[in-house]
C-alpha positions in Angstrom: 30.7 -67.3 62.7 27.9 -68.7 64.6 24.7 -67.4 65.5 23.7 -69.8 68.5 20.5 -71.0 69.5 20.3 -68.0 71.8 20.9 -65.5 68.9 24.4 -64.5 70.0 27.4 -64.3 67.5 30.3 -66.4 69.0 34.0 -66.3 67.9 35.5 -68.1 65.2 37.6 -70.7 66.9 34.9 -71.6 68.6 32.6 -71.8 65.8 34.7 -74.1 64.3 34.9 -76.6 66.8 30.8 -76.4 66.3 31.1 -76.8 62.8 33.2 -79.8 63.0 30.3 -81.9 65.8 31.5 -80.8 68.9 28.2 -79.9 70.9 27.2 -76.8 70.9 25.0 -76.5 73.8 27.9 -78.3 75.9 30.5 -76.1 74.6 28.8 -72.7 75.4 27.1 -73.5 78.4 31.0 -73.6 79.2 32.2 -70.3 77.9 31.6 -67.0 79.5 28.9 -65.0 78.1 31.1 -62.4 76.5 29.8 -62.4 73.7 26.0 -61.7 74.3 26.6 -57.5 74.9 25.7 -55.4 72.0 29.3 -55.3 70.8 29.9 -59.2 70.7 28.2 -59.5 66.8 30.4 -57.0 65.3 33.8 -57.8 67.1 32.9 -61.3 65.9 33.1 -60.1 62.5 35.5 -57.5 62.5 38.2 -59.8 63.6 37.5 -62.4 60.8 39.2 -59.6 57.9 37.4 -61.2 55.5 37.1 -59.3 51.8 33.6 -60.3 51.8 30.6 -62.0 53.8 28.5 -65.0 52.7 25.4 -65.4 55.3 23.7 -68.7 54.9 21.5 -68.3 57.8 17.8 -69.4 58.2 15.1 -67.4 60.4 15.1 -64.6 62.8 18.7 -62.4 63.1 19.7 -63.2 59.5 16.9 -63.7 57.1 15.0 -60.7 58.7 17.7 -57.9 57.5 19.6 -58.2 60.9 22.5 -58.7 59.4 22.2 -57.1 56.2 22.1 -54.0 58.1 25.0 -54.7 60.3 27.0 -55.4 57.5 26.1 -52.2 55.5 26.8 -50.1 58.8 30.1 -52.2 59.1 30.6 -51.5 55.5 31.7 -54.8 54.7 30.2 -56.5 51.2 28.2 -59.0 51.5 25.9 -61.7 49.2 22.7 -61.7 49.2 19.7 -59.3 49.0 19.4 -55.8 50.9 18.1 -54.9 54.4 14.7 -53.3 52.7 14.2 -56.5 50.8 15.4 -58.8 53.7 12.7 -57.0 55.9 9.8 -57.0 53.5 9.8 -60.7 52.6 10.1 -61.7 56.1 7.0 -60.2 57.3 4.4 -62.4 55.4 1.8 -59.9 55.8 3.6 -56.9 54.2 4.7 -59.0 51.2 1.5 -60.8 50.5 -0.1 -57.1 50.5 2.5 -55.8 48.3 1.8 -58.9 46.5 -2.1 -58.2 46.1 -2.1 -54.4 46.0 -0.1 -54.9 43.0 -1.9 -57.5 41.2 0.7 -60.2 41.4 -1.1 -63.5 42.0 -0.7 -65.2 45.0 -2.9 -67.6 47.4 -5.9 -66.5 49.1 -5.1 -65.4 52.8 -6.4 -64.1 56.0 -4.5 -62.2 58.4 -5.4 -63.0 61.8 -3.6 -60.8 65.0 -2.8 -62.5 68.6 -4.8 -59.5 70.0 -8.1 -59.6 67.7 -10.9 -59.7 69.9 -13.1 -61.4 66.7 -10.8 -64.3 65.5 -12.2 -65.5 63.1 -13.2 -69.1 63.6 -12.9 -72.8 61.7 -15.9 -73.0 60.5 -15.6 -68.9 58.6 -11.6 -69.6 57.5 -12.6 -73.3 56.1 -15.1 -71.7 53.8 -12.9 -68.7 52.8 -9.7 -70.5 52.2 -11.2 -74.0 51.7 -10.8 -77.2 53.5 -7.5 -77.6 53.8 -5.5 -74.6 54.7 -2.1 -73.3 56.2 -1.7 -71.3 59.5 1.6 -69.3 59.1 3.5 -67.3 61.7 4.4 -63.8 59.8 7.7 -63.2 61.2 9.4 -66.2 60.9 11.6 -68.2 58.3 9.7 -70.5 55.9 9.4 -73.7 58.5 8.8 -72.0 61.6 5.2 -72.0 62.9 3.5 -73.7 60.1 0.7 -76.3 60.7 -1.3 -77.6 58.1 -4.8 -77.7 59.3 -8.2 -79.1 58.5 -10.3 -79.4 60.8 -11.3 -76.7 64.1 -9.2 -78.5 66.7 -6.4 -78.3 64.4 -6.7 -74.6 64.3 -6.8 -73.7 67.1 -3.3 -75.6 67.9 -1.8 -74.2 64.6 -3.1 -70.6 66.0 -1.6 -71.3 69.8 1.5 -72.4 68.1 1.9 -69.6 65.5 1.3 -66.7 68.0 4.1 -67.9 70.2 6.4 -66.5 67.5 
């Protein structure tokens, strides 16, 4: 089953012809959009009777417990880890402070919010974290939103780009 670009589960038949190069923007910009209601996901899985489910899936509406927890509620087995650990280890913040609070080592970090009315800036992060550092989205699989940064121009594109996610 396919997740597409847009997040919406889309039938078998034509995930396969997906799977197997056919475009995908090209082929769904050409099917009706029966599929993106609330009920598309589940009948997308339902119908595939499978014994068991194995997600290989990378970011938002799969890493993030998404479908861990339709699966449970579907009560269909699955591979892979559960919707509490699926949602914990996506958000960087909660995991890195489950991380420090219980003194498991980890690199030094500072959270900074979209909203903050004191952002901290280059010259305050570069002498925290050191000269070279990483600017993460927190919500996000492990390439998305990343920027390796070392200098204040930098930063303030790696923070742009993260907070867009």
């Amino acid at each position: 089953v396919l997740i597409s670009k847009k997040g919406i589960m889309i039938d078998s038949e034509t995930s396969k012809r997906v799977l197997f190069g056919e475009d995908e923007d090209e082929l769904l910009a050409g099917l009706p959009n029966k599929n993106a209601d609330i009920f598309g996901p589940i009948d997308s899985i339902r119908n595939l009777k499978l014994d068991v489910l194995f997600p290989s899936v990378h970011g938002n509406l799969g890493e993030d417990g998404t479908l861990a927890g339709l699966f449970r509620l579907m009560n269909i087995p699955y591979v892979g880890s559960g919707l509490r650990a699926h949602a914990i280890s996506f958000d960087k913040v909660i995991t890195k402070e489950l991380m420090t609070v219980n003194g498991i080592r980890n690199t030094k970090y500072i959270v900074i919010f979209q909203n903050d009315k004191n952002k901290p800036d280059w010259d305050s992060v570069s002498k925290q974290l050191g000269e070279v550092v990483f600017v993460k989205a927190a919500n996000q699989g492990s390439s998305v939103g990343v920027s390796r940064v070392a200098n204040a121009e930098e930063y303030e594109n790696a923070l742009r780009d993260s907070f867009q996610y």
